[in-house]
N, C-alpha and C positions, 0 to 999 in steps of 0.2 A: 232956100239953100238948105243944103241936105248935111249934115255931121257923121263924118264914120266914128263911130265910137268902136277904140279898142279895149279890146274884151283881155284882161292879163288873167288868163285861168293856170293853173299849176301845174297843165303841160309845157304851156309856153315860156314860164317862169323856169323850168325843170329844162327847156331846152335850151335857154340862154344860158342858164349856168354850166351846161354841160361845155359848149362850145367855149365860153368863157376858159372854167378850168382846161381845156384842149388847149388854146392859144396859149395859157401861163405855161403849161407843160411846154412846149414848141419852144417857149424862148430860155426855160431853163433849159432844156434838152441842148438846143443851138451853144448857147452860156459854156457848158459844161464841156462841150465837146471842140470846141475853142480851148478850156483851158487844159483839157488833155493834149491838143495837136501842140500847143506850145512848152507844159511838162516831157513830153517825147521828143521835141526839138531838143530840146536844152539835157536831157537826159544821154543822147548821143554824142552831143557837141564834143569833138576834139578842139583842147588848148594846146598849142604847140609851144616850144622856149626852148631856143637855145644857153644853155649855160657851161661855164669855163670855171673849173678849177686851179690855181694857184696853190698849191700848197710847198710853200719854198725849206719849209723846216724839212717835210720828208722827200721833198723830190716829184711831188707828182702834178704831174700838168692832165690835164683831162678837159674835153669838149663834147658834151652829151646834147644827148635832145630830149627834153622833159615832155612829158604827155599831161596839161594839168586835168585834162577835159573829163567829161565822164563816159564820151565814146572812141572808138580806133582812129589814129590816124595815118590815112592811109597815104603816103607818098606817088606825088605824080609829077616831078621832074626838080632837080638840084641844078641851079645855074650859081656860076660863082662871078662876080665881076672885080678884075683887075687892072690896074692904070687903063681902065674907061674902054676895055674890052671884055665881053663877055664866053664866058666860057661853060658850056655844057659838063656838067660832072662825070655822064656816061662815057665821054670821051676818056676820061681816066677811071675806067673801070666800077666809077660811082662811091671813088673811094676819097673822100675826102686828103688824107695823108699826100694820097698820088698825087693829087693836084698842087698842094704846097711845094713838095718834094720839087715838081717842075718848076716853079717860081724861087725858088730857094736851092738850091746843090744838094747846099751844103747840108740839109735833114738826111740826104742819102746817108750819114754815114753814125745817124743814131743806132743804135740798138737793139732798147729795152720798149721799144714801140707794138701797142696792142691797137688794132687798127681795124673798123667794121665798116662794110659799105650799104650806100643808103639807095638801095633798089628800087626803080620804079615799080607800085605795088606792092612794096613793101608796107605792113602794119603797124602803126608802133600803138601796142594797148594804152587802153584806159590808165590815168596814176600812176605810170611806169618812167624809167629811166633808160635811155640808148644811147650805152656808151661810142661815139663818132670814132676820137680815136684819145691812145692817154700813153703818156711817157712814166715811167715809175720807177724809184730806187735808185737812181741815176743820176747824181749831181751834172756832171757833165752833158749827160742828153737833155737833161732837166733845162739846163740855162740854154743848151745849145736851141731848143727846141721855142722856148721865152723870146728869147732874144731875134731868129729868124719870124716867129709870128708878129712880133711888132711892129720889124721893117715892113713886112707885108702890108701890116696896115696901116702904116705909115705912107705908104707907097699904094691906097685905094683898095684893099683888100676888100671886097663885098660881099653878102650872100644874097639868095632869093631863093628861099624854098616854095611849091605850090604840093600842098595837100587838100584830102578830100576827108569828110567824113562817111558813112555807110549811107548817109542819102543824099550823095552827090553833091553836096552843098562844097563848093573849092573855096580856099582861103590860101592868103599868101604871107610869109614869116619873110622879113628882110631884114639889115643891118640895122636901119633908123627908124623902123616901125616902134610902137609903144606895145607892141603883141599884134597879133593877127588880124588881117584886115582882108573881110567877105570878100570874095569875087565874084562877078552879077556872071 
């Protein structure tokens, strides 16, 4: 019986470690670029919120949509759900106000009403504020305005927004969510 004997001379030595450091390289490289794809996830992400102001000392009622995220978000469809029917916002112009006004009369006859509509494709920036719509100065339109939004929700008021961020990624904002929840 015959023995190969291996010969480790300092070329062979010099090319394991070559290949070696290549492989360490490959899997920092992979590593690294992993944690960049998910700092650039999270660097775009829009956080959407809707929030409501009360302010009964000066009269102002307000309904904004907060952007907490740290990219656009970009609106792709406003549905509002009342006494267990749903209703498309574009039907009323995509103006929130309009759509209450129909459910309630009696808002027709506020106002000191500042009122913006939320356009499909529409962007709402990074750490921004977009005011929906806001009654001010106004005792009267003030309560008038309180007092008809309550019944509403008392009476099944609902939302459901669907936005995007700038890489497609959809999430949906609803009444009873805890904050935004992915859509696959």
């Amino acid at each position: 019986m015959s023995r190969t004997r291996k010969n480790w001379n300092s070329d062979k030595l010099l090319g394991l470690s070559a290949i070696s450091i290549s492989f360490i390289t490959l899997v920092i490289f992979i590593y690294q670029t992993n944690i960049m794809s998910r700092q650039n996830y999270i660097s775009i992400m829009p956080y959407l919120d809707i929030s409501t102001t009360r302010n009964t000392a000066d009269h102002i009622f307000e309904v904004n949509l907060k952007n907490h995220g740290m990219g656009p978000a970009i609106i792709e469809s406003v549905a509002l759900i009342y006494q267990e029917k749903r209703y498309n916002l574009a039907d009323y112009g995509n103006n929130l106000f309009a759509f209450l006004a129909s459910k309630a009369p009696k808002l027709d006859s506020i106002i000191s009403i500042s009122a913006s509509t939320l356009d499909k494709g529409m962007a709402i920036p990074a750490n921004s504020v977009y005011n929906v719509f806001g009654v001010r100065e106004s005792r009267k339109d003030y309560q008038l305005m309180t007092e008809a939004l309550d019944q509403l929700l008392a009476n099944g008021l609902d939302y459901e927004i669907i936005y995007k961020s700038i890489q497609d990624e959809r999430w949906r904002l609803h009444n009873n969510s805890d904050g935004p929840e992915k859509l696959d």
